[in-house]
Each structure stands twice: as C-alpha cells, then as structure tokens.
C-alpha positions as a Markdown table, in Angstrom:
| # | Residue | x | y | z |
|---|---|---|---|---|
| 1 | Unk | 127.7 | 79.4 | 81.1 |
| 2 | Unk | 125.3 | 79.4 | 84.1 |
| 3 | Unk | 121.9 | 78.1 | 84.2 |
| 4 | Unk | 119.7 | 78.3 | 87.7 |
| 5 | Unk | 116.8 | 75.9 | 87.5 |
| 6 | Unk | 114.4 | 75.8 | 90.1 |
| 7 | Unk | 113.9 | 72.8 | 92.1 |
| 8 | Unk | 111.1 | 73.6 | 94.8 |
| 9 | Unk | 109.3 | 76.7 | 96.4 |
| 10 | Unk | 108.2 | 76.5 | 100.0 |
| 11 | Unk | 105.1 | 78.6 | 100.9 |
| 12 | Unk | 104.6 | 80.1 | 104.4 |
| 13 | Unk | 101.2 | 81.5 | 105.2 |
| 14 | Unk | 101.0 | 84.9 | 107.3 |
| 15 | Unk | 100.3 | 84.0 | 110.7 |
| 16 | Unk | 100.3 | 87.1 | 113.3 |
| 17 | Unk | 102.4 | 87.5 | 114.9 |
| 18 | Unk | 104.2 | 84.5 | 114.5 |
| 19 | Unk | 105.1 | 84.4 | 111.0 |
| 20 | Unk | 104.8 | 87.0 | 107.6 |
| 21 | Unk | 103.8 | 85.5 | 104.4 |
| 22 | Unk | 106.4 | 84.3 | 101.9 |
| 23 | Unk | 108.4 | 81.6 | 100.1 |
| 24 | Unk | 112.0 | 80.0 | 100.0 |
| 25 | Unk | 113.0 | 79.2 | 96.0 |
| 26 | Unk | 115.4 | 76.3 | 96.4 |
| 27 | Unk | 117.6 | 76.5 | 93.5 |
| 28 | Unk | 120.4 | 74.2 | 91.7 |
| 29 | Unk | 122.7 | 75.8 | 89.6 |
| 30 | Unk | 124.8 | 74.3 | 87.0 |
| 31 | Unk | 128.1 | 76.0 | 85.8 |
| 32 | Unk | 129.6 | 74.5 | 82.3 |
| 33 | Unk | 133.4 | 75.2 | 82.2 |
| 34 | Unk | 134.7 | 73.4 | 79.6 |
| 35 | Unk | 135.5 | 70.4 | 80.0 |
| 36 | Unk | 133.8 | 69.9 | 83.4 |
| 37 | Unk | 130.4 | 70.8 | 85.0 |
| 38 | Unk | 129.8 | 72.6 | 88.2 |
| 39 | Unk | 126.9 | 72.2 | 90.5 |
| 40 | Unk | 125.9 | 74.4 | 93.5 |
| 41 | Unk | 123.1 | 76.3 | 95.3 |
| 42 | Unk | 120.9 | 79.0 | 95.6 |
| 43 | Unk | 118.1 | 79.9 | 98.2 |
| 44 | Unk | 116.0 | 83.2 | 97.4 |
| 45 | Unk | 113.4 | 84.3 | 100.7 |
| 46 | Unk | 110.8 | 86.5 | 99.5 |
| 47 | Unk | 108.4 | 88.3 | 101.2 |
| 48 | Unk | 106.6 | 91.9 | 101.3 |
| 49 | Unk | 109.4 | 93.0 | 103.1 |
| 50 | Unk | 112.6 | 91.5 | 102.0 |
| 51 | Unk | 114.2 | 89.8 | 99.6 |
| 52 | Unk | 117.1 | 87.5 | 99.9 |
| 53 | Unk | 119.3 | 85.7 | 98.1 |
| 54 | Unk | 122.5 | 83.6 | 98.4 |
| 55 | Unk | 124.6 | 81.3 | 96.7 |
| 56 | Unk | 127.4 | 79.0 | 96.6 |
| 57 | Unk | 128.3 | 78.3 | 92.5 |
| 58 | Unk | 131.1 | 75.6 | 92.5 |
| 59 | Unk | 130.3 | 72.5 | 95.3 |
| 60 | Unk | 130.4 | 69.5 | 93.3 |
| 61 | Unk | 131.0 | 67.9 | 90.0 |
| 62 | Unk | 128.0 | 65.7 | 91.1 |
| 63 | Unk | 124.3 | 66.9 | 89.9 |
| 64 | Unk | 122.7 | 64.0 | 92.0 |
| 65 | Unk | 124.8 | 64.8 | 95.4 |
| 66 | Unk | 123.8 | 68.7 | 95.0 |
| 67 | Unk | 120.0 | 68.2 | 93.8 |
| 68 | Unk | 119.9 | 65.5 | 97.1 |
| 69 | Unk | 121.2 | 68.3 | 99.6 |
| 70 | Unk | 118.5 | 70.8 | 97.8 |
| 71 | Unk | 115.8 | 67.7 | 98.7 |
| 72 | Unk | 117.0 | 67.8 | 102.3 |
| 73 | Unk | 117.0 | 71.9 | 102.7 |
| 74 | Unk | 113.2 | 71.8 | 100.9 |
| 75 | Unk | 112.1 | 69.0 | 102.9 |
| 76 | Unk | 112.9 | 70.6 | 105.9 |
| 77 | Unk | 111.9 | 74.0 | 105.5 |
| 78 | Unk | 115.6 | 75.3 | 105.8 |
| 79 | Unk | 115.7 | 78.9 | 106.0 |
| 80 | Unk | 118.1 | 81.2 | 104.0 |
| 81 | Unk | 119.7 | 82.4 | 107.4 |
| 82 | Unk | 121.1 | 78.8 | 108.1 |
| 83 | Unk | 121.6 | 76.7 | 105.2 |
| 84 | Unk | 125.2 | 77.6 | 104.6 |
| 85 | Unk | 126.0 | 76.0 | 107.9 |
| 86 | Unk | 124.2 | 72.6 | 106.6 |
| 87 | Unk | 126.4 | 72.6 | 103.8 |
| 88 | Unk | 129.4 | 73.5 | 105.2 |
| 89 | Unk | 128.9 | 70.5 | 107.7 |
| 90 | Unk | 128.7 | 68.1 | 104.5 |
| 91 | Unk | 131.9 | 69.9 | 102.6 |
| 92 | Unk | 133.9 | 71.2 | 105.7 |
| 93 | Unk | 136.3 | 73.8 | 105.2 |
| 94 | Unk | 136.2 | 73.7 | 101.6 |
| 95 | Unk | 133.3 | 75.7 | 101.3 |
| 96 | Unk | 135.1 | 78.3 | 103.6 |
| 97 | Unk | 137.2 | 78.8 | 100.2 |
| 98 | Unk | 134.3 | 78.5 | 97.8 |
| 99 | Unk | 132.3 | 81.5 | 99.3 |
C-alpha cells in the first residue's frame, strides 16, 4: 500500500520577469510491503503553466533519514529540476537502480 503525505509547500510569488507564481509540494511517501516499510520522495511544481511531478518510491527503510532530506530540499527551496541530484549524492549509485 502507498500513502504520500505532505510534508511542506513552498510558495513563490510572481515577480516579472524574474519569476511566475507557484509552489513546490514536498512529499514523503511511505510504501508498506509486508514485512518491511519503504520510504521515499516526491516533489510536485505547480504553476499556471505547468505541472510537475517526480518521484523516487523505495530510498530507505528509515522514516527519519527520508523526512530529514525532505527538511533540507524545503528549507532550501530545492527545485524539481535538481533534487534528484541532491539525493543521488547522499545514496550514490543506488538510486541509479531505484529510478
């Protein structure tokens, strides 16, 4: 079973022509596979002209670990065009297999 649970939304103001008005959703999702639990991530962009979103499911058994790494992406404003390369510096090439 897969739950996503919203952790924090970062709001951008519209600011011409620098920047368009939206929001990054930082997600955690949990994944129950009996017996074990899965924890991983999702970041959704929205705006009036797009919407993104992306994923990784399976990172870690850890909920802590995963919900710390969403901290770190909301805290510093990480956009969806970058934050698989955050993460892939903390797992290395095991999230080359996960994706």
């Amino acid at each position: 079973m897969k739950t996503i649970c919203n952790q924090f939304i970062k709001n951008f103001s519209e600011i011409v022509p620098l920047q368009e008005r939206s929001s990054i959703l930082y997600n955690l999702i949990e994944i129950k596979e009996f017996p074990e639990k899965w924890f991983g991530i999702e970041i959704i962009y929205l705006s009036e002209r797009e919407n993104i979103v992306e994923s990784i499911s399976h990172l870690s058994h850890s909920k802590k670990y995963i919900c710390d790494i969403i901290t770190y992406l909301y805290e510093n404003s990480v956009r969806v065009d970058n934050w698989k390369d955050i993460v892939a510096d903390l797992f290395g090439e095991q999230i080359q297999r996960l994706e």
